[in-house]
C-alpha positions in Angstrom: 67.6 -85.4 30.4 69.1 -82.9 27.9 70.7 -83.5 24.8 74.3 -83.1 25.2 77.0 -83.3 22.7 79.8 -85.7 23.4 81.7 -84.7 20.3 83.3 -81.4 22.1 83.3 -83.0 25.7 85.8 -84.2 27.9 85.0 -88.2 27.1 86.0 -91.4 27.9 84.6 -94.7 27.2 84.8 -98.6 27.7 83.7 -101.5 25.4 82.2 -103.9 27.6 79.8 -107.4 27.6 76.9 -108.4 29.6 77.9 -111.2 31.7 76.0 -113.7 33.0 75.8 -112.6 36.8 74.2 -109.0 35.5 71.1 -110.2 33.9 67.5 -111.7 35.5 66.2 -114.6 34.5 64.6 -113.2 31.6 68.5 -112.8 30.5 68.5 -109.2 30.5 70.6 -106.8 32.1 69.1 -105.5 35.6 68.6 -102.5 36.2 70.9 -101.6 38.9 73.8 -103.2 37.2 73.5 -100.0 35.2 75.6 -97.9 37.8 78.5 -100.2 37.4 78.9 -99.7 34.1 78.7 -96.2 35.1 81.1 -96.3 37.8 83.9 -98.4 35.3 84.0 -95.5 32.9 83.6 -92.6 35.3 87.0 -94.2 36.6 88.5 -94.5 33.4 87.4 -90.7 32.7 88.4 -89.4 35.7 92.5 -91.5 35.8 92.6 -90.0 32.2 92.3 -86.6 34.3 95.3 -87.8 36.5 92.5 -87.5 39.2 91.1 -90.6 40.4 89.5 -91.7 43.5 92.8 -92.5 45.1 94.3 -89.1 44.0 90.9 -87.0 45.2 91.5 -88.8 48.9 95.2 -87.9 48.9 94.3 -84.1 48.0 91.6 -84.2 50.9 88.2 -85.0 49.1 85.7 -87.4 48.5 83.1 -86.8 45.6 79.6 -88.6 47.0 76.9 -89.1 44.2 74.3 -87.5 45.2 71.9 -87.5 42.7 71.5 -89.7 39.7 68.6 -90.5 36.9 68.3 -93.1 34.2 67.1 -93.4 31.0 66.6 -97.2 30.0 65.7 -96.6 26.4 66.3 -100.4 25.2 67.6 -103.6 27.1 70.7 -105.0 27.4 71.1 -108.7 27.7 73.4 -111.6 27.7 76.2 -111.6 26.0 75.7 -108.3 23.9 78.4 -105.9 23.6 78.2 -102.8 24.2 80.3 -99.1 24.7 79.2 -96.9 27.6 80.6 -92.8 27.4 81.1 -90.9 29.6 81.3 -86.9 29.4 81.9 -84.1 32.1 79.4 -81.7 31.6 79.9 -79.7 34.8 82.7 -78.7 37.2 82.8 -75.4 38.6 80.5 -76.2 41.4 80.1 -79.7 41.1 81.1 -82.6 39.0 77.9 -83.7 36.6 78.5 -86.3 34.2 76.6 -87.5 32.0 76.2 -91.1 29.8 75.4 -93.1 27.3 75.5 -96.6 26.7 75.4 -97.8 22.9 75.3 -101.2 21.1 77.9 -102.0 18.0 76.0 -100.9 15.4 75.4 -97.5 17.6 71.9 -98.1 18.7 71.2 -96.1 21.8 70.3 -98.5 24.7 70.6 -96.4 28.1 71.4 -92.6 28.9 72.3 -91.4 32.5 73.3 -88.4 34.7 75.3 -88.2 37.9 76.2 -85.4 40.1 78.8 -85.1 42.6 79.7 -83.2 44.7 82.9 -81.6 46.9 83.5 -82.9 50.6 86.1 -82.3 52.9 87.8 -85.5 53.5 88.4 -84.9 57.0 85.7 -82.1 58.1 82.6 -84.2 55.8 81.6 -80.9 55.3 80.4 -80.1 51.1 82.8 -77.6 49.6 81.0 -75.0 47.8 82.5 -75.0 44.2 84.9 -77.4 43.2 88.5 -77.8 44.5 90.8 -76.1 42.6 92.5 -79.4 41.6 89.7 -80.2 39.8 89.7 -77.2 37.9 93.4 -77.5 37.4 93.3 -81.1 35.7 90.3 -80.4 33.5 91.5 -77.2 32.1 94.9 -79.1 31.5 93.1 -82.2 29.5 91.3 -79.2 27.7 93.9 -77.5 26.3 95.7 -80.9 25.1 93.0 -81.4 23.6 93.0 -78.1 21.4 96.4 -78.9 20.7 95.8 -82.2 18.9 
């Protein structure tokens, strides 16, 4: 995975804590429990677009994953705390976003990519380039965030 700089991005991101039903027995985080710390601030990024899963249905799309890859650089276990990020890094053709997941003191623990892509809602068929919805809402977020 390539660097990628958050700083200038359009970000979100969620403090969380391991609980006890994500960990093995070892008491550390497994591995597909991951995605749902994924999937908790890919929501949060994508209602601060005013464009969330409930508003891609009612404009007539769905947005499958279909490809995703993992970095686990450290483990997570019990208890910790911890603040995942996530950053759109694509959305032209298709929505890639990328992550990271970070302990208090800003030790890097896990890094991540998703990519998503268009489909019809009602036809299934992929879209080739991204809805102009999409487009709309990010370029909107973007220039608010010039402005501030």
């Amino acid at each position: 995975m390539a660097k990628t700089d958050f700083s200038n991005g359009l970000t979100a991101s969620e403090s969380m804590r391991v609980a006890f039903h994500d960990v093995d027995p070892a008491t550390v985080v497994w591995h597909g429990r991951y995605f749902k710390y994924f999937e908790e601030v890919r929501s949060t990024l994508l209602d601060e677009l005013d464009y969330s899963y409930q508003s891609m249905l009612d404009s007539g799309y769905v947005w499958p994953v279909v490809d995703a890859s993992v970095r686990y650089v450290r483990p997570l276990v019990l208890d910790q705390r911890f603040t995942v990020t996530a950053c759109i890094i694509e959305w032209e053709l298709r929505l890639v976003i990328e992550y990271r997941i970070h302990g208090e003191d800003g030790t890097l623990y896990t890094k991540a990519r998703t990519v998503q892509v268009p489909v019809d809602a009602t036809t299934r068929e992929m879209l080739i380039g991204s809805p102009s919805i999409l487009i709309e809402r990010i370029e909107r977020r973007l220039r608010a965030d010039s402005r501030e």
